[in-house]
C-alpha positions as CSV (number, residue, x, y, z in Angstrom):
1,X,0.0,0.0,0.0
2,X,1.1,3.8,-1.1
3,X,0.6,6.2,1.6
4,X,1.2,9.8,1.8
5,X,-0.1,12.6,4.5
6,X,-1.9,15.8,4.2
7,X,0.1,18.9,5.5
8,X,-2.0,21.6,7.3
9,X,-2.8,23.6,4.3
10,X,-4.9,20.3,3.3
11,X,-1.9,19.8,0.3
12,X,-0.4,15.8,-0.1
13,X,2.4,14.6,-2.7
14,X,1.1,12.4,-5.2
15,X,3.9,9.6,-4.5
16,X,6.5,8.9,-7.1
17,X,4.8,5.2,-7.6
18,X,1.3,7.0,-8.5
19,X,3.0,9.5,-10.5
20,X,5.0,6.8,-13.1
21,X,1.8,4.8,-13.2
22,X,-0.4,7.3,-14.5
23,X,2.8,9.3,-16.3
24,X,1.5,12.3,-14.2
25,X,3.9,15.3,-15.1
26,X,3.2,19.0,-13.8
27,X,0.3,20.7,-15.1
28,X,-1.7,17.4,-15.6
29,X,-5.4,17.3,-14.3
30,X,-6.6,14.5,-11.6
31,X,-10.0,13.1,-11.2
32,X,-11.0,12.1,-7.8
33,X,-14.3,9.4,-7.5
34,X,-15.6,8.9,-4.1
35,X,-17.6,5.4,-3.5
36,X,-18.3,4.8,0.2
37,X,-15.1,5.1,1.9
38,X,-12.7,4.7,-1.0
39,X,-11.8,7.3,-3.7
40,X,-10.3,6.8,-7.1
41,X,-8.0,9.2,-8.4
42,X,-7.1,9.4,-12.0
43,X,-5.6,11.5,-15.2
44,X,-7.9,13.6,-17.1
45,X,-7.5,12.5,-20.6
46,X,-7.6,15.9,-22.3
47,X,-9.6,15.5,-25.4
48,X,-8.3,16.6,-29.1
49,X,-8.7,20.5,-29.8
50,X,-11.7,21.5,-31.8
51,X,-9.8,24.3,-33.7
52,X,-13.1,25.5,-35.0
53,X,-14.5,26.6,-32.0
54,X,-11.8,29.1,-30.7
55,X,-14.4,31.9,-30.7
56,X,-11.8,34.0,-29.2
57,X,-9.8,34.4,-31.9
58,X,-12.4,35.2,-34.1
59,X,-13.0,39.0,-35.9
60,X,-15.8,40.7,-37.4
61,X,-13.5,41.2,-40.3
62,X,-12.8,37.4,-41.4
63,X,-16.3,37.2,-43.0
64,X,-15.1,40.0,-45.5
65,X,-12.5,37.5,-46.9
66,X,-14.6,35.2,-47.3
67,X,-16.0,36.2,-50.5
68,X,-12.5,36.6,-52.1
């Protein structure tokens, strides 16, 4: 059994035998399920980009190209 301990800021290290098994790196996402007394953690699988729907980057002006 891994064990690690919360600190009193409510913060734990995700152990180094947790971390290679999911090939956690910084920056990645966890999941936490909680059934009864046991909780799963996993990765968040981050799905593909949808490069169409970055309405952010998107301008009043592109629909004037569109007719060239």
């Amino acid at each position: 059994m891994i064990q690690s301990r919360i600190t009193s800021k409510a913060q734990t290290t995700v152990p180094r035998a947790v971390r290679t098994a999911l090939r956690l790196g910084a920056g990645d996402a966890l999941a936490w399920v909680i059934e009864g007394d046991r909780v799963t953690v996993s990765l968040v699988r981050a799905e593909p980009a949808d490069f169409a729907s970055f309405g952010e980057w998107s301008d009043p002006l592109d629909s004037v190209y569109d007719d060239l």
